[in-house]
mmCIF file of the N, C-alpha and C atoms, coordinates in Angstrom:
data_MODEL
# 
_entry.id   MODEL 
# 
loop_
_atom_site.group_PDB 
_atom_site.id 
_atom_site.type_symbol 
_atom_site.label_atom_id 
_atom_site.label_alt_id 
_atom_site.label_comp_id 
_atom_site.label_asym_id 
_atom_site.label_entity_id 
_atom_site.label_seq_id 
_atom_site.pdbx_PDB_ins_code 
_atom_site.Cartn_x 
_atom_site.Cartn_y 
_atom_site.Cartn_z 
_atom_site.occupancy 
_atom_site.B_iso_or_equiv 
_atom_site.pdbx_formal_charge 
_atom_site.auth_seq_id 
_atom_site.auth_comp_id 
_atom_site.auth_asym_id 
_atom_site.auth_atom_id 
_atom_site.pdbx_PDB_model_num 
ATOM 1   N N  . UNK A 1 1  ? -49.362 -140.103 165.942 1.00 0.00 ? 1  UNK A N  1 
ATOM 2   C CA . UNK A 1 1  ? -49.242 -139.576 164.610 1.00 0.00 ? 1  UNK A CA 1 
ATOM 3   C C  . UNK A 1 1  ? -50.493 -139.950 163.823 1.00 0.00 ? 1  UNK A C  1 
ATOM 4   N N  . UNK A 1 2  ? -50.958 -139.113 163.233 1.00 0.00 ? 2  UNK A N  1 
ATOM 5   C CA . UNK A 1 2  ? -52.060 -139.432 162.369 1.00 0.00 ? 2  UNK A CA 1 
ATOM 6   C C  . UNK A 1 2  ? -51.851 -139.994 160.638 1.00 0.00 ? 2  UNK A C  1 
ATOM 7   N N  . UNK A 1 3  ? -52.153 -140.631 160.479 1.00 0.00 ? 3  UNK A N  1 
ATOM 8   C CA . UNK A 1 3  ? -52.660 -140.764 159.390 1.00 0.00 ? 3  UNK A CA 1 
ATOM 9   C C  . UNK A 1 3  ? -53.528 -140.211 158.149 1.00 0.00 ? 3  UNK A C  1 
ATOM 10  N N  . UNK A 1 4  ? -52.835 -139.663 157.116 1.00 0.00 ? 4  UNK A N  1 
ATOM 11  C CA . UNK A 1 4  ? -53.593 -139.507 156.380 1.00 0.00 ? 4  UNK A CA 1 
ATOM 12  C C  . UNK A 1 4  ? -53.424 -139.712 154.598 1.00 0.00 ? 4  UNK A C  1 
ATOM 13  N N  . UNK A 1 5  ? -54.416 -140.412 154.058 1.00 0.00 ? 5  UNK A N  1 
ATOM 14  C CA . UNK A 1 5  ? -54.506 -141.016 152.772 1.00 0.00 ? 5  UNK A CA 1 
ATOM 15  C C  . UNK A 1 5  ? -54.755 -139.897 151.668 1.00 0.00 ? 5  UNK A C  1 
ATOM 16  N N  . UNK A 1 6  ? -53.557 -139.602 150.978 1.00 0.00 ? 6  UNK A N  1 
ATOM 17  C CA . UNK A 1 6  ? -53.750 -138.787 149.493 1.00 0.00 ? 6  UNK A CA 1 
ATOM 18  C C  . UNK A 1 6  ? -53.986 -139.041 148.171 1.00 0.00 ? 6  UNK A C  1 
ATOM 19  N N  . UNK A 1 7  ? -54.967 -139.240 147.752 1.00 0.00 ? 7  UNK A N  1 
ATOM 20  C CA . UNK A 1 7  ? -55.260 -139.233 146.174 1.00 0.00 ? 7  UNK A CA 1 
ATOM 21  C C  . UNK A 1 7  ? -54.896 -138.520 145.414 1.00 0.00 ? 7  UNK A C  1 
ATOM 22  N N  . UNK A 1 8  ? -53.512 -139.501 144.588 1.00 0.00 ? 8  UNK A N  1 
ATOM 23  C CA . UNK A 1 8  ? -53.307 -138.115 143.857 1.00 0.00 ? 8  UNK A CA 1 
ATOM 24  C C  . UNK A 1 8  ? -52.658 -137.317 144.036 1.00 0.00 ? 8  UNK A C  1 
ATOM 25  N N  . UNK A 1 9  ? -51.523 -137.811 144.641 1.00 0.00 ? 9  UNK A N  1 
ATOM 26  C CA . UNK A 1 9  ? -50.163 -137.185 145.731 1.00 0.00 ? 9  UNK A CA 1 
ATOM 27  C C  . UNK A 1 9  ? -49.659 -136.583 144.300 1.00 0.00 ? 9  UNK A C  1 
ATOM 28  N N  . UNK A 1 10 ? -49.326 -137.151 143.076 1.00 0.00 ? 10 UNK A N  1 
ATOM 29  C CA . UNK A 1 10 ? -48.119 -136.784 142.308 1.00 0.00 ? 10 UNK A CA 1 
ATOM 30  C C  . UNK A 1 10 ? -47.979 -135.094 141.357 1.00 0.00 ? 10 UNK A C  1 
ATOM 31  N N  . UNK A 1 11 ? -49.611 -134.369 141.658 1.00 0.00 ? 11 UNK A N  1 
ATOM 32  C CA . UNK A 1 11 ? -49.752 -133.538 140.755 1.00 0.00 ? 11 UNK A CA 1 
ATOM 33  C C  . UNK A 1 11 ? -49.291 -132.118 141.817 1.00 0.00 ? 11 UNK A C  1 
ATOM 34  N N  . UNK A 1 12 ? -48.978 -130.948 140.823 1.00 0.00 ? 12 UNK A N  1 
ATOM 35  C CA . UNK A 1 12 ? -49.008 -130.092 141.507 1.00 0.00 ? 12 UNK A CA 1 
ATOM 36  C C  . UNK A 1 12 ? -49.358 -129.707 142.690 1.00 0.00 ? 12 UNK A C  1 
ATOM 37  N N  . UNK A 1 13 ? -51.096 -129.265 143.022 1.00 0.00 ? 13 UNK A N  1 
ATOM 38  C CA . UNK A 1 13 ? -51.212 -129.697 144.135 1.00 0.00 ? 13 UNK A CA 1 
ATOM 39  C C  . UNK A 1 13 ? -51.329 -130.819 145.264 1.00 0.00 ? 13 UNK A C  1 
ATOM 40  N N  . UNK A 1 14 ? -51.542 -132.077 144.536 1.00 0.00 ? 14 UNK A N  1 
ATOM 41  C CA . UNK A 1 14 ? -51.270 -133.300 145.458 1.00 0.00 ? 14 UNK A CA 1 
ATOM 42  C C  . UNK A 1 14 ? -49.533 -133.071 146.155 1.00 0.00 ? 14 UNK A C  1 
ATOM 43  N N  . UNK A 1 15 ? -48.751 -133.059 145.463 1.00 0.00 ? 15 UNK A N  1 
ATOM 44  C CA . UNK A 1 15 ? -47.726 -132.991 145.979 1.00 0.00 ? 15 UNK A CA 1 
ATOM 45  C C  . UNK A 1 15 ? -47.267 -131.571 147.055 1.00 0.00 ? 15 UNK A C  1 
ATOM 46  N N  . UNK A 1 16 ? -47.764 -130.797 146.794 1.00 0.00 ? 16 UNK A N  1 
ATOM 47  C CA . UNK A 1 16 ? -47.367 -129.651 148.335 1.00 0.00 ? 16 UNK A CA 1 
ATOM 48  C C  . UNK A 1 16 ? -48.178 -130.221 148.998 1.00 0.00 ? 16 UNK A C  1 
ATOM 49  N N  . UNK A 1 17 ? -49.483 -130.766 149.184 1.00 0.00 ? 17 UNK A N  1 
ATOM 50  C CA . UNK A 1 17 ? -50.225 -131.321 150.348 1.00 0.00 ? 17 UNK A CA 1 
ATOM 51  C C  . UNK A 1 17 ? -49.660 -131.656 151.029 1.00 0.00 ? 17 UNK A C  1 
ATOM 52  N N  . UNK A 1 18 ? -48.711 -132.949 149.912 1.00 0.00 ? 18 UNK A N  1 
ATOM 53  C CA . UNK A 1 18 ? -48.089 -134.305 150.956 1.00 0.00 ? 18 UNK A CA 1 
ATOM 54  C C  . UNK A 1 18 ? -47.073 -133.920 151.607 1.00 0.00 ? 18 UNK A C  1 
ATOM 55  N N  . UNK A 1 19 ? -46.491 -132.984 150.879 1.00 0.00 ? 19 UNK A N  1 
ATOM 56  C CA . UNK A 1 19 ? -45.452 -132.101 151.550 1.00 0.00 ? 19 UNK A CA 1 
ATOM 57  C C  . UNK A 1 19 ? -45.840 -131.475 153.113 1.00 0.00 ? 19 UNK A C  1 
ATOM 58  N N  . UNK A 1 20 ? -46.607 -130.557 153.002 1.00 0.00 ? 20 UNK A N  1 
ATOM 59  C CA . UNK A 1 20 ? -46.873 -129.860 154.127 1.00 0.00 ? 20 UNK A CA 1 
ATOM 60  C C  . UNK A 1 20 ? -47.610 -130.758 155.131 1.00 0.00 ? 20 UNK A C  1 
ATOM 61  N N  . UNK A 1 21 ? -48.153 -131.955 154.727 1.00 0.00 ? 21 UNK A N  1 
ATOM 62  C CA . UNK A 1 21 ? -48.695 -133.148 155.980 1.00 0.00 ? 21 UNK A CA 1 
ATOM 63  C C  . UNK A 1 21 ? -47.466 -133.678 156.626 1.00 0.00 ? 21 UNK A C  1 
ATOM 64  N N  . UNK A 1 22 ? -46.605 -133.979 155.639 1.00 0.00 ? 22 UNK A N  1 
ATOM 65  C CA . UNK A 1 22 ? -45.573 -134.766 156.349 1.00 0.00 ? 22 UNK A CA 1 
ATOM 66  C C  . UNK A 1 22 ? -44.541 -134.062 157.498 1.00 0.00 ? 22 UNK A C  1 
ATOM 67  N N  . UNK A 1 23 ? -44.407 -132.773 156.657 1.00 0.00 ? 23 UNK A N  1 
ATOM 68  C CA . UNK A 1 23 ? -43.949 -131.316 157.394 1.00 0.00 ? 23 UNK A CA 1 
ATOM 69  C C  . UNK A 1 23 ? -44.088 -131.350 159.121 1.00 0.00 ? 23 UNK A C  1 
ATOM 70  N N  . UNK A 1 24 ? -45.332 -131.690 159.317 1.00 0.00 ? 24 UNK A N  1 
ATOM 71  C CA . UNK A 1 24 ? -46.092 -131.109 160.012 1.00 0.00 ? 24 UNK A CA 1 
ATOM 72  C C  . UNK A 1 24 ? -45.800 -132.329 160.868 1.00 0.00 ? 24 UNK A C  1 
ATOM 73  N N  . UNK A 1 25 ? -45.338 -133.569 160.653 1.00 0.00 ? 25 UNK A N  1 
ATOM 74  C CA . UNK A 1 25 ? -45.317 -134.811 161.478 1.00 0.00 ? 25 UNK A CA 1 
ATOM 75  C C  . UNK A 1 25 ? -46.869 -135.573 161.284 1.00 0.00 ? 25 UNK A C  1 
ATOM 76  N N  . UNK A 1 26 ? -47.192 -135.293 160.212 1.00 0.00 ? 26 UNK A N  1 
ATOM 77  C CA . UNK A 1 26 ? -48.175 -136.820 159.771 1.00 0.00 ? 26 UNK A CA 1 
ATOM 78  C C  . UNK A 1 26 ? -47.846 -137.808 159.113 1.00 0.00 ? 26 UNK A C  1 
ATOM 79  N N  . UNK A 1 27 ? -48.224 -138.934 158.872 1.00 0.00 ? 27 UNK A N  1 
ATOM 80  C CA . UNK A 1 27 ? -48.220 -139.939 158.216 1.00 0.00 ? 27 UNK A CA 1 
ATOM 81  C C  . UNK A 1 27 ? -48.735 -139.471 156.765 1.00 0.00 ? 27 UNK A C  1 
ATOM 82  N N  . UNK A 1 28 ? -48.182 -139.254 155.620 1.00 0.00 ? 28 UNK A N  1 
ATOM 83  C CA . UNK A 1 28 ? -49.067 -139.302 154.642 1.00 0.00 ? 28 UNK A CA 1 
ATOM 84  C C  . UNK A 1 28 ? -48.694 -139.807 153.919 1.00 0.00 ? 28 UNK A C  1 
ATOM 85  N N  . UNK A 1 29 ? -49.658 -140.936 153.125 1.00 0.00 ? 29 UNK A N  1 
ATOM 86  C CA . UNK A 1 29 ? -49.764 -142.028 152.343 1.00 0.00 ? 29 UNK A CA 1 
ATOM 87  C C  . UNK A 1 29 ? -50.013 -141.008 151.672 1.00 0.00 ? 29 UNK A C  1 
ATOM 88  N N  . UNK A 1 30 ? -49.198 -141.521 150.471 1.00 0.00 ? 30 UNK A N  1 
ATOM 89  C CA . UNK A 1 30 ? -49.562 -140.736 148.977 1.00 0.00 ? 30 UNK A CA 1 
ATOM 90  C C  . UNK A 1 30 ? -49.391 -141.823 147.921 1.00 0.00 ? 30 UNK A C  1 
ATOM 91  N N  . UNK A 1 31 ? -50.805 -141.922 147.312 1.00 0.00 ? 31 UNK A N  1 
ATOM 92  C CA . UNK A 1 31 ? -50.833 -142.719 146.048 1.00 0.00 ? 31 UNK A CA 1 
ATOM 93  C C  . UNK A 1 31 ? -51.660 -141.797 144.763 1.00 0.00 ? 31 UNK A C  1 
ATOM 94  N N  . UNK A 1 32 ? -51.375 -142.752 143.846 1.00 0.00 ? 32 UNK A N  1 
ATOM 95  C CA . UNK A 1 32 ? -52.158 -142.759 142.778 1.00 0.00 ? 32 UNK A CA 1 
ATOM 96  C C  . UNK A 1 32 ? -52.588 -144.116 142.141 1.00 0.00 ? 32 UNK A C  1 
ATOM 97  N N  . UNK A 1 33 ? -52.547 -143.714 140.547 1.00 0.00 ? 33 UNK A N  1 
ATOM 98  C CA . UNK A 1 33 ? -53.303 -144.639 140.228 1.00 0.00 ? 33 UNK A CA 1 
ATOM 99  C C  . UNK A 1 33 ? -51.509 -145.669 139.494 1.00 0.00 ? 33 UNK A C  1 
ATOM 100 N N  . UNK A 1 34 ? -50.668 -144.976 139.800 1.00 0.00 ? 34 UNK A N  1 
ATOM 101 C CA . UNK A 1 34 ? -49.514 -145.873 139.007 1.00 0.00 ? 34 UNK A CA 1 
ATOM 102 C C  . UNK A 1 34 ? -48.227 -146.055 140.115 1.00 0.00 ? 34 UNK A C  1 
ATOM 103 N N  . UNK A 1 35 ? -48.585 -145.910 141.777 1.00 0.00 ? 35 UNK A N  1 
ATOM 104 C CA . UNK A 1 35 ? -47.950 -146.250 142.946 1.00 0.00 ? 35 UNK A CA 1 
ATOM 105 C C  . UNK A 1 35 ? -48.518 -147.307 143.163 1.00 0.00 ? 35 UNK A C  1 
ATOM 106 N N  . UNK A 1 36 ? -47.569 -148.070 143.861 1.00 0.00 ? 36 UNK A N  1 
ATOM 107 C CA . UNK A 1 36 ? -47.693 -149.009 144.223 1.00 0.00 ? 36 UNK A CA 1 
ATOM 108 C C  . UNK A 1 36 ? -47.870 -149.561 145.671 1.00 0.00 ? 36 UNK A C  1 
ATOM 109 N N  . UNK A 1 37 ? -48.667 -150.231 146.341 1.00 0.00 ? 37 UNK A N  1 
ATOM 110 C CA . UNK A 1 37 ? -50.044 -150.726 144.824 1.00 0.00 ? 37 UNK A CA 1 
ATOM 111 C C  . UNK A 1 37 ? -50.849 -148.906 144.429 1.00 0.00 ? 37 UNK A C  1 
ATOM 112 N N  . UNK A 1 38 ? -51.186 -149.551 143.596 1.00 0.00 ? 38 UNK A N  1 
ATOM 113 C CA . UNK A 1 38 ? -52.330 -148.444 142.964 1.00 0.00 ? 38 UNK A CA 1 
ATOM 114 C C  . UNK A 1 38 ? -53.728 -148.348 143.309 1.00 0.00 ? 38 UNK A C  1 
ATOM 115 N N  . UNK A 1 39 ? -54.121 -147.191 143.398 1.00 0.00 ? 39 UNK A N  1 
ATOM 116 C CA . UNK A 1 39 ? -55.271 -146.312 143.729 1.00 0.00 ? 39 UNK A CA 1 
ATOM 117 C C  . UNK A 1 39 ? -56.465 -145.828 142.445 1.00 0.00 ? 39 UNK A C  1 
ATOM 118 N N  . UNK A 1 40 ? -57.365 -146.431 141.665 1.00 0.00 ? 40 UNK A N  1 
ATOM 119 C CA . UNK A 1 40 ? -57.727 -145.224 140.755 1.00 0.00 ? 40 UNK A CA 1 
ATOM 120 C C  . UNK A 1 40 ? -59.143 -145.438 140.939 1.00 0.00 ? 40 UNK A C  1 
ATOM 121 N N  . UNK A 1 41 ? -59.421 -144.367 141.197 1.00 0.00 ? 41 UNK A N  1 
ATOM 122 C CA . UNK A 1 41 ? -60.341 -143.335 141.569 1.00 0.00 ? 41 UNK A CA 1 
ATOM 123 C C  . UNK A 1 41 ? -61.843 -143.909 140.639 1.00 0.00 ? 41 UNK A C  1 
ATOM 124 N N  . UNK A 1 42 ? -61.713 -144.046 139.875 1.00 0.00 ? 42 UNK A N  1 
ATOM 125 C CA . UNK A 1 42 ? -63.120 -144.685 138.782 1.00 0.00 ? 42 UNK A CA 1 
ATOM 126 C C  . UNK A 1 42 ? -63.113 -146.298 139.144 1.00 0.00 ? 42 UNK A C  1 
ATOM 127 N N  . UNK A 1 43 ? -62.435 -147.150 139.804 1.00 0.00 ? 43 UNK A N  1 
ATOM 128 C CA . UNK A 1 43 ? -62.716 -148.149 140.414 1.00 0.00 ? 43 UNK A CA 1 
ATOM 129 C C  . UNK A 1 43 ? -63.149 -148.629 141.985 1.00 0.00 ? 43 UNK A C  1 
ATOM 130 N N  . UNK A 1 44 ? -64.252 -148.771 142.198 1.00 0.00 ? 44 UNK A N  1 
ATOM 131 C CA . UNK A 1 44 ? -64.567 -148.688 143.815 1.00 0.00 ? 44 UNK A CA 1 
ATOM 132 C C  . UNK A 1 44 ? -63.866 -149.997 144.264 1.00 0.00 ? 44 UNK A C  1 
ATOM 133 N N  . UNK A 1 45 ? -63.684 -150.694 143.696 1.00 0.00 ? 45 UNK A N  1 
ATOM 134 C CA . UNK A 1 45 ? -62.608 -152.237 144.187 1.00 0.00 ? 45 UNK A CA 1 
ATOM 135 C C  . UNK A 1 45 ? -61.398 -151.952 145.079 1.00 0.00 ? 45 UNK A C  1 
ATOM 136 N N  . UNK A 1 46 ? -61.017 -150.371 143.982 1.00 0.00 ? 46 UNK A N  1 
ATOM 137 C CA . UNK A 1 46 ? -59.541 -150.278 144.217 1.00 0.00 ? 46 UNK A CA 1 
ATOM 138 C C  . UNK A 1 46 ? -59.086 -149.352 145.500 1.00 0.00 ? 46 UNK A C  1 
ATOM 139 N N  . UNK A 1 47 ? -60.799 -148.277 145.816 1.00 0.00 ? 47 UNK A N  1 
ATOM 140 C CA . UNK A 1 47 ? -60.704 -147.991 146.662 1.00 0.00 ? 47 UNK A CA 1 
ATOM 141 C C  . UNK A 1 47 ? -60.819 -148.189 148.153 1.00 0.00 ? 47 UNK A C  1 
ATOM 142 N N  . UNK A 1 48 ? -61.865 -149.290 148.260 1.00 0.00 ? 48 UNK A N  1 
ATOM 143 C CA . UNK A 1 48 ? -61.782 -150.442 149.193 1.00 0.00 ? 48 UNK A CA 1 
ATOM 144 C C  . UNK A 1 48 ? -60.670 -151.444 149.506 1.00 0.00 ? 48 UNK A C  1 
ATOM 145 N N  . UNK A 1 49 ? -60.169 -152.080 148.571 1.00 0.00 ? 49 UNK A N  1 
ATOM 146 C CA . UNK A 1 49 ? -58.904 -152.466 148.785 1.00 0.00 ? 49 UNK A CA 1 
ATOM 147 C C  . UNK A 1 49 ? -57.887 -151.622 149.436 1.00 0.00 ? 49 UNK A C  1 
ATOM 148 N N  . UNK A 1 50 ? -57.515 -150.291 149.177 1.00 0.00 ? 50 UNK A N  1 
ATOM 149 C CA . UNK A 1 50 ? -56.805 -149.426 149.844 1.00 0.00 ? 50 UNK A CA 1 
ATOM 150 C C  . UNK A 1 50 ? -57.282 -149.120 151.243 1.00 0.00 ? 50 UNK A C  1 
ATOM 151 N N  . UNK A 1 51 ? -58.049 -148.803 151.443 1.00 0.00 ? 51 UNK A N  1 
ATOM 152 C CA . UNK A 1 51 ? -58.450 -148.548 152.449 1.00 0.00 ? 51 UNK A CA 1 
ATOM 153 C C  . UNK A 1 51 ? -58.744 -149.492 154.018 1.00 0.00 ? 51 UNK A C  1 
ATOM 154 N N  . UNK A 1 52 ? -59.430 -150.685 153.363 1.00 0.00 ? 52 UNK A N  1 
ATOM 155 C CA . UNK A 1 52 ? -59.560 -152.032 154.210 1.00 0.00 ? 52 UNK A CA 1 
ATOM 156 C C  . UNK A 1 52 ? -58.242 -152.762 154.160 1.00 0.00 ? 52 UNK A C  1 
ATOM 157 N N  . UNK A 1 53 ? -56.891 -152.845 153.470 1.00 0.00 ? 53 UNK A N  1 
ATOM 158 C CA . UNK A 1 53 ? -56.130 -153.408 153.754 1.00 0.00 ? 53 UNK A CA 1 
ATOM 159 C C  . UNK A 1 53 ? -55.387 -152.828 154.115 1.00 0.00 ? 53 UNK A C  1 
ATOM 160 N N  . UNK A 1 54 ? -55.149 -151.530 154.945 1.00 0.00 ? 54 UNK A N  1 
ATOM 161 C CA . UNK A 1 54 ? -53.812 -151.655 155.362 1.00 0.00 ? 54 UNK A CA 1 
ATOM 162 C C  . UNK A 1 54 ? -54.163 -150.479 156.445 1.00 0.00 ? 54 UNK A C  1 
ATOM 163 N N  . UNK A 1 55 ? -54.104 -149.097 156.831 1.00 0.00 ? 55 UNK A N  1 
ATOM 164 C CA . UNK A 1 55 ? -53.964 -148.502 158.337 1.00 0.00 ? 55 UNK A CA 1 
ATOM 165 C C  . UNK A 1 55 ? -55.312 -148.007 158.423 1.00 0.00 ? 55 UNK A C  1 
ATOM 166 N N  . UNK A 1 56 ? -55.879 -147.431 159.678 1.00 0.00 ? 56 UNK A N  1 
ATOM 167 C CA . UNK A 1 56 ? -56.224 -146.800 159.541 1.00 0.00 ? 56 UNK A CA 1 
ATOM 168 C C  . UNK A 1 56 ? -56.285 -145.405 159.470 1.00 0.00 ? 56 UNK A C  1 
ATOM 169 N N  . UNK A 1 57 ? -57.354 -144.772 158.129 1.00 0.00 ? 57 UNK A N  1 
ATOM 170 C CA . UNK A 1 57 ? -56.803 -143.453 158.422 1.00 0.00 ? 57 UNK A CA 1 
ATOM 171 C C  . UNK A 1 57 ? -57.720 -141.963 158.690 1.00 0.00 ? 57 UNK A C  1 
ATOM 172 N N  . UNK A 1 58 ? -56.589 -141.525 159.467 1.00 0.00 ? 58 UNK A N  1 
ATOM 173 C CA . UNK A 1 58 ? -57.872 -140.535 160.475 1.00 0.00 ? 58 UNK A CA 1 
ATOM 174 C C  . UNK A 1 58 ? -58.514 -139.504 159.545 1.00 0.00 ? 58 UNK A C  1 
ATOM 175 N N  . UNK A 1 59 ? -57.833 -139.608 158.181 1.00 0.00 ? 59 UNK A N  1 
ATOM 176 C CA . UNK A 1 59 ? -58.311 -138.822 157.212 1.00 0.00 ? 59 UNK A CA 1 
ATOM 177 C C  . UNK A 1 59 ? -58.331 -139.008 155.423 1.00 0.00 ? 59 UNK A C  1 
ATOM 178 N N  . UNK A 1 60 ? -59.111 -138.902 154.661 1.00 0.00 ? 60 UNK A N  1 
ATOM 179 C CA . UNK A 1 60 ? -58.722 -138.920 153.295 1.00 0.00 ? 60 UNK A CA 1 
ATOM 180 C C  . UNK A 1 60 ? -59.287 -137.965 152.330 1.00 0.00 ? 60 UNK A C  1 
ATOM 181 N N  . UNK A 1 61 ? -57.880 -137.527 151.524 1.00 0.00 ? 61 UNK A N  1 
ATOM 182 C CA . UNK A 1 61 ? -57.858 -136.298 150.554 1.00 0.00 ? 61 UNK A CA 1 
ATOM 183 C C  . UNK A 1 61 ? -57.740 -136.529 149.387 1.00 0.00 ? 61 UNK A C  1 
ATOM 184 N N  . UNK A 1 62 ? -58.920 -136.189 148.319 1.00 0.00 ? 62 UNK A N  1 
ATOM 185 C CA . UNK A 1 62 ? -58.571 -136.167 147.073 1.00 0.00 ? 62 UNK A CA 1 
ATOM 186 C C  . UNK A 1 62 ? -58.619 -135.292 146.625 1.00 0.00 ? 62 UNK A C  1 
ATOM 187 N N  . UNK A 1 63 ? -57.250 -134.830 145.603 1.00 0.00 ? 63 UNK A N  1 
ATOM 188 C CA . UNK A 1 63 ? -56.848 -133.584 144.714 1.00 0.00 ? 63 UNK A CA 1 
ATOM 189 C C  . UNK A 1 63 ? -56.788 -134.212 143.494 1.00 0.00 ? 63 UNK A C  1 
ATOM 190 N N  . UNK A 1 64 ? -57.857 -135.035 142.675 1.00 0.00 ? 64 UNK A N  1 
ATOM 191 C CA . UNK A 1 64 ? -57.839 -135.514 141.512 1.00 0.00 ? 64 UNK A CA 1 
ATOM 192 C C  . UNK A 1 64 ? -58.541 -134.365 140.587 1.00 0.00 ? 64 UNK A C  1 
ATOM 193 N N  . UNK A 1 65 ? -57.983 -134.571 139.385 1.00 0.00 ? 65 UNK A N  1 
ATOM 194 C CA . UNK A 1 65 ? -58.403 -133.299 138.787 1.00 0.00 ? 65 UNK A CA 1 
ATOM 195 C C  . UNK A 1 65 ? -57.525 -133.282 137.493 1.00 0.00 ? 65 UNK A C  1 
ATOM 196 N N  . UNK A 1 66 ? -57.600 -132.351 136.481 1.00 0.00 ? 66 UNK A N  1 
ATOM 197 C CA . UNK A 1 66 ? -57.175 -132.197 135.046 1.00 0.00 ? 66 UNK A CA 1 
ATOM 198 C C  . UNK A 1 66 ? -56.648 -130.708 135.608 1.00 0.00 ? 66 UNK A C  1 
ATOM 199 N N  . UNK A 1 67 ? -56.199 -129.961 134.309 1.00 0.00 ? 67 UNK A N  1 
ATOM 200 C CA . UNK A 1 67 ? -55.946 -128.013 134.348 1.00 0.00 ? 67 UNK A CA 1 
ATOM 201 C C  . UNK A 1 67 ? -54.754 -127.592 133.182 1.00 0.00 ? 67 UNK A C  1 
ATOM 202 N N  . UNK A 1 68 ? -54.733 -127.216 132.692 1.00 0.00 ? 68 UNK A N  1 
ATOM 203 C CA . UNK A 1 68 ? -53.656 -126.438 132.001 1.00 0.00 ? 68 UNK A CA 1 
ATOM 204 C C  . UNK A 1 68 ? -52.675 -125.328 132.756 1.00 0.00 ? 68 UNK A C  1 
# 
């Protein structure tokens, strides 16, 4: 099973992503910046921390973004 890391799982499109990864029989980690632990995107600490502590992953997606 693969792995794969979502930025930003909770928005419109973050969330069908995670949907259709998991669908599909992947692993998908879905965070943000207010899951736990948290992910945010304007801190490189936070993205290293995610990444170096815990799986590895065969892939990572960010759908960060604003829109009306």
């Amino acid at each position: 099973m693969k792995n794969i890391l979502i930025i930003s799982a909770t928005g419109t499109l973050g969330g069908e992503i995670t949907k259709l990864f998991s669908q599909n029989h992947f692993n998908a980690v879905a965070v943000t910046r207010n899951s736990t632990p948290g992910l945010n995107i304007d801190d490189t600490q936070s993205i290293e921390k995610k990444i170096e502590a815990e799986i590895f992953y065969d892939a990572v997606i960010c759908v960060t973004g604003h829109g009306a």
